[in-house]
VOGU-3710 file (C-alpha; in Angstrom, 3 decimals, decimal comma):
1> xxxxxxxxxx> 16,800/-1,647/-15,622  15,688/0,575/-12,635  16,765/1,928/-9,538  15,034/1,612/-6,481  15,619/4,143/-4,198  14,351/4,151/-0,489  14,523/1,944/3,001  11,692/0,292/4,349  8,914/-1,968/3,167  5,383/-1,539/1,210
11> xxxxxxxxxx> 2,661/-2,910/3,260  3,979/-3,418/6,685  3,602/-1,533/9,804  5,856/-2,085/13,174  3,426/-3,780/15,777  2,115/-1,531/18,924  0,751/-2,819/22,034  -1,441/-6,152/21,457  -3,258/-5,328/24,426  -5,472/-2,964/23,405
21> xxxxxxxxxx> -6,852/-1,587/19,574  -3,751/0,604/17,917  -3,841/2,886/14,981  -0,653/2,045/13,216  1,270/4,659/11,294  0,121/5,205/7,494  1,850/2,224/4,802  4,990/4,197/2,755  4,079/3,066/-1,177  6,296/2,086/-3,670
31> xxxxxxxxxx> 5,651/4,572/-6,912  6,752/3,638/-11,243  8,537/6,519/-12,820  8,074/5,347/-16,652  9,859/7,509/-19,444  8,182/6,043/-21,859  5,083/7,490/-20,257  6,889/10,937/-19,824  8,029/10,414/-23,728  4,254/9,605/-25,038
41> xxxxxxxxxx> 3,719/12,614/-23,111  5,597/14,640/-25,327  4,933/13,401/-28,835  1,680/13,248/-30,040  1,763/9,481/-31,908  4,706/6,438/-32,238  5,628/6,399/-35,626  8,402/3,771/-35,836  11,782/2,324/-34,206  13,578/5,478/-36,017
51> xxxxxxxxxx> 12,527/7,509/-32,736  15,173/5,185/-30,592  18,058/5,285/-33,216  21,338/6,451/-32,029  21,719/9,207/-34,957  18,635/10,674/-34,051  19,880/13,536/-32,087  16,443/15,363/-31,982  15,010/11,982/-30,324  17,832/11,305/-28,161
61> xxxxxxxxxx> 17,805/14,636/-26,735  14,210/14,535/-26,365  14,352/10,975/-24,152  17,237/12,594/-22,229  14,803/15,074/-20,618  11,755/12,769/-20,068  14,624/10,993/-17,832  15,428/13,664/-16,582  11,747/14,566/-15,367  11,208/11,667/-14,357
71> xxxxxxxxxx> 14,339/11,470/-11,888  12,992/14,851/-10,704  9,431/13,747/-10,126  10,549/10,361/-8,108  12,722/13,383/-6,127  10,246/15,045/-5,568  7,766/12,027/-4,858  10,086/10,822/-2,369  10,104/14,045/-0,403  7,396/15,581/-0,477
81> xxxxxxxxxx> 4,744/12,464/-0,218  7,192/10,578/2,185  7,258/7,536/-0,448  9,531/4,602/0,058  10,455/3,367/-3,260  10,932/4,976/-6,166  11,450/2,767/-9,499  12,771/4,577/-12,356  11,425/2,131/-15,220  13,439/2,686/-18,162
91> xxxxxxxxxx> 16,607/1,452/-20,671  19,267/3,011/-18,189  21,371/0,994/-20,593  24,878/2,619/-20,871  27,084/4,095/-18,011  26,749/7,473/-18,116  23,135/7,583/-17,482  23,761/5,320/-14,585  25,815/7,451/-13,051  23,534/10,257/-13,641
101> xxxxxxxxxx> 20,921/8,472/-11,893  23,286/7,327/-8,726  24,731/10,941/-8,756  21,480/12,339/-8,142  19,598/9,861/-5,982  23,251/8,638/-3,701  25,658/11,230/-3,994  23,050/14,608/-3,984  20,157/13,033/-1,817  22,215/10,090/0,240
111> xxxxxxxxxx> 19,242/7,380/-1,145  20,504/4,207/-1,783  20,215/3,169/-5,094  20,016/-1,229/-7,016  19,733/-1,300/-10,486  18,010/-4,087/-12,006  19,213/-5,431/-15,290  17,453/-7,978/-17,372  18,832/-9,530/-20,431  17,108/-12,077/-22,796
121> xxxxxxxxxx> 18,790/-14,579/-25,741  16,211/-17,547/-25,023  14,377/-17,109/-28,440  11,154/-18,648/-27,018  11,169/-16,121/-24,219  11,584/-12,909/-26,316  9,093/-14,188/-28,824  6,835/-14,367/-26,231  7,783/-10,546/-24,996  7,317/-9,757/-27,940
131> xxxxxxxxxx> 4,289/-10,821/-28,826  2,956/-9,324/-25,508  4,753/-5,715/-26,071  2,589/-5,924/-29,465  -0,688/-6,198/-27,446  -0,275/-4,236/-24,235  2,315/-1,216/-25,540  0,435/1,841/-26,527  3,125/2,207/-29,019  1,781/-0,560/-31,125
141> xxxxxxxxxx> -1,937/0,082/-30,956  -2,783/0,866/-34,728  -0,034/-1,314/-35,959  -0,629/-4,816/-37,156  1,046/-7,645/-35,985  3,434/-8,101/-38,619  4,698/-4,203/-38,675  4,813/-4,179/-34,745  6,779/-7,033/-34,274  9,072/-6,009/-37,221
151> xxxxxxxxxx> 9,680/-2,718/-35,241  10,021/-3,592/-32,513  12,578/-6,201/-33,255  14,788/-2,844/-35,190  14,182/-1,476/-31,711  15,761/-3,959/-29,636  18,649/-3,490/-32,332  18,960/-0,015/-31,344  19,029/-0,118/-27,832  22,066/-3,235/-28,184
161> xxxxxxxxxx> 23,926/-0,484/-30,108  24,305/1,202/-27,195  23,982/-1,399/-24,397  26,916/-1,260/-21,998  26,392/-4,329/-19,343  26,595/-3,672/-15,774  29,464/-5,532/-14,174  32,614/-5,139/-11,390  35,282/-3,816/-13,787  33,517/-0,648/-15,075
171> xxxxxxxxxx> 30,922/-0,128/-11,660  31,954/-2,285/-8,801  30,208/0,562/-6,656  27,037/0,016/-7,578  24,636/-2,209/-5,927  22,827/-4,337/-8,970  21,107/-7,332/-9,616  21,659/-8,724/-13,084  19,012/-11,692/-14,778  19,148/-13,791/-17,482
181> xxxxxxxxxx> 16,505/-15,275/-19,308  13,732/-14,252/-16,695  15,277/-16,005/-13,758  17,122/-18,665/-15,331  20,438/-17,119/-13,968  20,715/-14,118/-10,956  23,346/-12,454/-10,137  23,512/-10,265/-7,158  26,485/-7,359/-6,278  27,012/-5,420/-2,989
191> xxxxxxxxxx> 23,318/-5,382/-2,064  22,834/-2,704/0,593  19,851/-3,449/3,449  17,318/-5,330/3,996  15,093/-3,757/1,223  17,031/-4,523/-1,147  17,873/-8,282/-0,137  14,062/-8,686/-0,013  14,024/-7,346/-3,652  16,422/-9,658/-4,593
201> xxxxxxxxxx> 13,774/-12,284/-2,987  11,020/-10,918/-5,004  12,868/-11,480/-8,183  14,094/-15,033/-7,677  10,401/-15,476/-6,895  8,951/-13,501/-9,961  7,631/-15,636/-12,748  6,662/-13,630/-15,725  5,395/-16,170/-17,941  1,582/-15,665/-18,311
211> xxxxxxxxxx> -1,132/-17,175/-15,089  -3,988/-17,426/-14,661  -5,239/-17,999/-10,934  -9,077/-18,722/-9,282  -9,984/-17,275/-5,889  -13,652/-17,627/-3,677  -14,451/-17,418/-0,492  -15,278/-20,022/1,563  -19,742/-21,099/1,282  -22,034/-18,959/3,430
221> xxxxxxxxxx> -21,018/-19,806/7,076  -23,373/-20,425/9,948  -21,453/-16,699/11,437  -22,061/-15,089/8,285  -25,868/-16,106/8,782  -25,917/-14,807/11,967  -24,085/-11,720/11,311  -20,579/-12,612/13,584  -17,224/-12,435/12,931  -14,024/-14,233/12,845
231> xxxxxxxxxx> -14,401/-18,224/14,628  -14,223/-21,490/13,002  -17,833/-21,928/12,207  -19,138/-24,696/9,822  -20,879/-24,112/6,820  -24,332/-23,192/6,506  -27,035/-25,029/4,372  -26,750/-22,666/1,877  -22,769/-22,728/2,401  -23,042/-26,537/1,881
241> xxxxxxxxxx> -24,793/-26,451/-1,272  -22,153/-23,794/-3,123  -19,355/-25,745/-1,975  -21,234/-28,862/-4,016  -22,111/-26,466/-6,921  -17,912/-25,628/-7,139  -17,112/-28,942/-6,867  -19,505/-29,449/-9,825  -18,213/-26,245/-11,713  -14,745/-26,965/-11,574
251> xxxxxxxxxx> -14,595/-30,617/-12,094  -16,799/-30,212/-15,308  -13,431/-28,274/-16,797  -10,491/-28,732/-14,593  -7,732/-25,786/-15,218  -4,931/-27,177/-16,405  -2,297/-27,868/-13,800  -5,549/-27,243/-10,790  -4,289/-27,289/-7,702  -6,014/-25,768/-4,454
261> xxxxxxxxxx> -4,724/-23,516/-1,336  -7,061/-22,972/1,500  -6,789/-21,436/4,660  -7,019/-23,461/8,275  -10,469/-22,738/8,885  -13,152/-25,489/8,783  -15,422/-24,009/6,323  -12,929/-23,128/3,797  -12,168/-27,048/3,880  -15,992/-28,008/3,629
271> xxxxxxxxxx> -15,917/-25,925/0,333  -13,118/-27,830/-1,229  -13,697/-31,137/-0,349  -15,567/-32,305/-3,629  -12,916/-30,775/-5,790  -10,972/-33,808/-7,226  -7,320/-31,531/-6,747  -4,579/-31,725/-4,243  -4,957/-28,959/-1,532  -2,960/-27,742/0,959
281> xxxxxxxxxx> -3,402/-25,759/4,189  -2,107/-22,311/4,731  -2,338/-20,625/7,745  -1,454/-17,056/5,866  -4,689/-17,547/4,458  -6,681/-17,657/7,906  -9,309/-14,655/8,382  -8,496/-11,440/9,946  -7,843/-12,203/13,936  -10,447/-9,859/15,728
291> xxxxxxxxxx> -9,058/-10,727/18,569  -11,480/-9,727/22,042  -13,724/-9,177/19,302  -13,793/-12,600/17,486  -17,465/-14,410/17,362  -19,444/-11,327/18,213  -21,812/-9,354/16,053  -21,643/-5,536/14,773  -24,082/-4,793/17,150  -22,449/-6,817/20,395
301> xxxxxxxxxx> -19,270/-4,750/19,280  -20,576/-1,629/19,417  -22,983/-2,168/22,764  -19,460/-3,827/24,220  -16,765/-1,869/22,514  -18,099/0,955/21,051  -14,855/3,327/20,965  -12,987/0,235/19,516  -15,727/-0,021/16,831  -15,651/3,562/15,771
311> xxxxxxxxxx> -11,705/3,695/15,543  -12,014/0,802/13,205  -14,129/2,893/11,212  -11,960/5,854/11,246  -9,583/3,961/10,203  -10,204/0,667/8,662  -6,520/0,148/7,101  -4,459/0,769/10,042  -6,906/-0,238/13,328  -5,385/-3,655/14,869
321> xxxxxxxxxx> -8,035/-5,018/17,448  -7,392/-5,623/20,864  -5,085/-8,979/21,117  -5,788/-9,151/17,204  -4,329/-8,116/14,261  -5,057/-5,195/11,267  -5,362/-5,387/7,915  -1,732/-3,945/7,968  -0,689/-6,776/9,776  -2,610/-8,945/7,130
331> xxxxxxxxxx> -0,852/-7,314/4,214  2,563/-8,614/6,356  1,146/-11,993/6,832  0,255/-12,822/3,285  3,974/-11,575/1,771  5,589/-15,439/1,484  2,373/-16,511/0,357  2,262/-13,827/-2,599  5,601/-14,880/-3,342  4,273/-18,381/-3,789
341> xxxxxxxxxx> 1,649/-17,506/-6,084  4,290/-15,066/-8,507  5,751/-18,353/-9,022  3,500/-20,981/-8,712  0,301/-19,807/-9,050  -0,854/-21,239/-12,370  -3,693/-23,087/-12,101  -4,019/-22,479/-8,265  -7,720/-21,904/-6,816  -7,562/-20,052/-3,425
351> xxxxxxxxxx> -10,218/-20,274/-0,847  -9,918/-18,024/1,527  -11,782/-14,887/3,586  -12,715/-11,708/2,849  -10,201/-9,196/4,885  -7,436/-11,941/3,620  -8,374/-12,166/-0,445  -9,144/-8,417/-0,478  -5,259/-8,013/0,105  -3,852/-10,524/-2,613
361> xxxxxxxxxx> -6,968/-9,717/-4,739  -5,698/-5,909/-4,163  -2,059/-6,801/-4,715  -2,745/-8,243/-8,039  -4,958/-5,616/-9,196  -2,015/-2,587/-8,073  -4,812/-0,804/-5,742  -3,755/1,308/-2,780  -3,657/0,452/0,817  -6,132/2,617/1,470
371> xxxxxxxxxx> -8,594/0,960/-1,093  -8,182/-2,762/0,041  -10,332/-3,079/3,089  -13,496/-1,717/0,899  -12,326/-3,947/-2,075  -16,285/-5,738/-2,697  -15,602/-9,958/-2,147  -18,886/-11,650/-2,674  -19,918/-14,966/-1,267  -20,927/-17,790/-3,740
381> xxxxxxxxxx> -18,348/-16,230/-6,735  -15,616/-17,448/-8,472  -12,715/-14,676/-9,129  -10,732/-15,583/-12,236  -7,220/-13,354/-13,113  -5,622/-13,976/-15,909  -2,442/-11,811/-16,440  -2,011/-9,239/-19,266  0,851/-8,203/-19,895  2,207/-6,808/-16,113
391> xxxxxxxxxx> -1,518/-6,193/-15,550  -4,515/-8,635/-14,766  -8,097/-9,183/-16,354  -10,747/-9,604/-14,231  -13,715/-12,063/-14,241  -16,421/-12,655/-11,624  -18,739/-15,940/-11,769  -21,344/-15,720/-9,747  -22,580/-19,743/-9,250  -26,487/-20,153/-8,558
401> xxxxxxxxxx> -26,829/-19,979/-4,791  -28,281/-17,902/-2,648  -26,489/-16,569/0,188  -26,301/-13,469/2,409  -24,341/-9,810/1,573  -21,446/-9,278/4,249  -20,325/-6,132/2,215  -20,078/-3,001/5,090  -20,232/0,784/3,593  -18,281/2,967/5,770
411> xxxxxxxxxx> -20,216/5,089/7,929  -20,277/8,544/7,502  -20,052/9,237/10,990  -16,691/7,792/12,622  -16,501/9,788/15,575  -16,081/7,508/18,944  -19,310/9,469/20,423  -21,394/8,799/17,624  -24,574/7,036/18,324  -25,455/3,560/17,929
421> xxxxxxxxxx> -28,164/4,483/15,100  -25,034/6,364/13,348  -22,800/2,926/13,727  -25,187/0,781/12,920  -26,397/2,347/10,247  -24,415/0,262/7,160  -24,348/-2,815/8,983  -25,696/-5,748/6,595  -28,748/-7,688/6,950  -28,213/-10,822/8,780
431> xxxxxxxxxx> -30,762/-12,970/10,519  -31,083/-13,635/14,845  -30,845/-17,439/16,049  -34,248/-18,496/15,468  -34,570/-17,338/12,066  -31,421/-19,003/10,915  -32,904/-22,317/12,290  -35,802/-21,685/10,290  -33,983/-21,207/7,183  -31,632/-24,414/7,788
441> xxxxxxxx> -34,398/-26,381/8,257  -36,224/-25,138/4,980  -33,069/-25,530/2,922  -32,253/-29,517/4,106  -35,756/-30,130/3,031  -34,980/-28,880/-0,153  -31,485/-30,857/-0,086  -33,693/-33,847/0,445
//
């Protein structure tokens, strides 16, 4: 159970003027209070399920005031770093400490408060949670599997000891969403905004059974040869040989269930089209619109736009080009689709962009805002996930094909009167008209 507390959205930004580049106001976060990680704070080691027993007055006064720091650290969060949502990630099982928590956040601070309660009798489900609590909890590090699922199963016995359910009779003035059996039943009471009907979105949505998803970027395109951005440009040789080395590579060992999202783009379907899997079009997944600046080089954009270029740089997150769009804008775009992959995205391979996969690749892997537009994407590699727990494992395959390195540094200088040596300066290599030629004519002889 949790309450969220806050109005607004993570990852969106109202839009400014299309016609001309716009820094957008900084992304509010959302932020996890955990007690448990305020209670491993305070004791040095987990000994057993004793610590969460009703008569043990020394323990239950203890986990009394890591909630109690924790509601003051969201507080404080909220006001003095200007965060949006604030999830207090702990039992909150009986009344009065719900009522703490909505004194504090509604009554004291006016913040609208949803509690989320989640209760489980399927006895495949909680095995499962189980099982999972034993290998991700810190609590259960040292312990075998035998004595770790034995304690925690006394544990669940004392938290029903003092469960009180959330309902109408006893707190009809709270907003809450109450599920059963991880989504097999939702119920929803006097939801409050558009926050927190978007929550209750999330959650239908949520599927936390395990996943495991695939992501790559579309094969080296003739732009990414030549150093442009943005179009609808065809593969290049190169491009044309990865997207025959995945088909190879995937149809060797299917995932189960394999099924394949692409964007609208041309190249992302010339990679996919020897994969023996249904796919389907989404234009969510479409590249970064650069707008005036679509097709052109770093080096066009700076001779042609060079105050444009070095905002972008400033400010890589928040910069929306002229009649284009911002990675803000992206991290708005994607939303439905990230939905779609919470619950269906077992066995999905994604082939997308880079600006577009470094924001679900960053929403899966809990980075910042800030951190997603430098998130590294290679050409030519296969990103597997496979959930952990609430967290994801990371695997990169990197498939036998050469190809060229889009990946752009930062600058140090930003500054709009910088000079072109200064803007240029972590631009990647990329090759001028006549040598790509060269190089697609060397590489269809070797296709021959």
């Amino acid at each position: 159970m949790a309450g969220d507390v806050g109005e607004g959205r993570k990852g969106t930004a109202c839009r400014g003027d299309q016609h001309v580049g716009t820094i957008q106001q900084p992304l509010k976060e959302s932020f996890v209070f955990s007690v448990s990680d305020y209670r491993r704070k305070w004791t040095e080691q987990y000994d057993n399920h004793d610590f969460f027993c009703p008569e043990n007055e020394d323990a239950m006064e203890l986990r009394k005031k890591c909630a109690l720091e924790a509601m003051r650290d969201a507080a404080n969060w909220i006001t003095s770093q200007h965060g949006e949502v604030a999830v207090m990630d702990g039992t909150n099982s009986t009344r009065s400490r719900r009522q703490s928590i909505y004194q504090m956040f509604h009554e004291q601070m006016g913040w609208k408060v949803l509690f989320i309660e989640s209760t489980i009798d399927d006895e495949i489900i909680l095995a499962r949670n189980m099982e999972e609590t034993r290998l991700n909890s810190p609590d259960y590090k040292e312990m075998s599997r035998e004595k770790a699922i034995n304690d925690f199963q006394l544990r669940i016995k004392h938290y029903l000891n003092l469960f009180e359910t959330i309902d109408n009779k006893n707190e009809g003035d709270l907003s809450y969403i109450k599920i059963t059996n991880a989504g097999e039943s939702i119920l929803a009471h006097k939801l409050n905004g558009h926050l927190q009907s978007r929550i209750l979105s999330f959650i239908s949505s949520y599927q936390p059974s395990p996943k495991t998803m695939y992501f790559s970027r579309h094969g080296e395109s003739e732009f990414n040869v030549l150093g442009r951005i943005g179009g609808d440009a065809d593969l290049s040789p190169r491009g044309r040989q990865y997207a025959a080395s995945l088909a190879r590579h995937i149809n060797a060992s299917p995932p189960p269930g394999l099924h394949i999202w692409t964007s609208e783009k041309r190249r992302t379907h010339q990679t996919v089209a020897g994969i023996n899997a249904p796919v389907e079009h989404w234009a969510a997944l479409n590249e970064l619109n650069a707008g005036v600046c679509e097709g052109m080089s770093y080096e066009e954009m700076q001779e042609q736009y060079p105050r444009e270029f070095a905002w972008r740089d400033e400010d890589k997150l928040h910069y929306r080009y002229p009649w284009g769009e911002s990675y803000a804008d992206i991290m708005a775009r994607v939303q439905p689709l990230l939905l779609e992959l919470e619950q269906n995205g077992d066995g999905v391979l994604v082939v997308s962009h880079q600006a577009v996969l470094r924001v679900v690749l960053g929403y899966f892997l809990n980075k910042s805002p800030e951190e997603v537009p430098y998130l590294d994407v290679p050409l030519h590699t296969i990103i597997k996930m496979a959930s952990k727990g609430y967290n994801y494992q990371v695997e990169f395959t990197k498939l036998p094909v050469e190809c060229v390195d889009t990946y752009r540094k930062k600058p140090k200088n930003c500054s709009p009167g910088r000079t072109a040596d200064d803007a240029l300066l972590t631009v990647p290599v990329h090759y001028d008209a006549h040598d790509y030629w060269q190089i697609e004519v060397n590489n269809e002889e070797m296709i021959k």
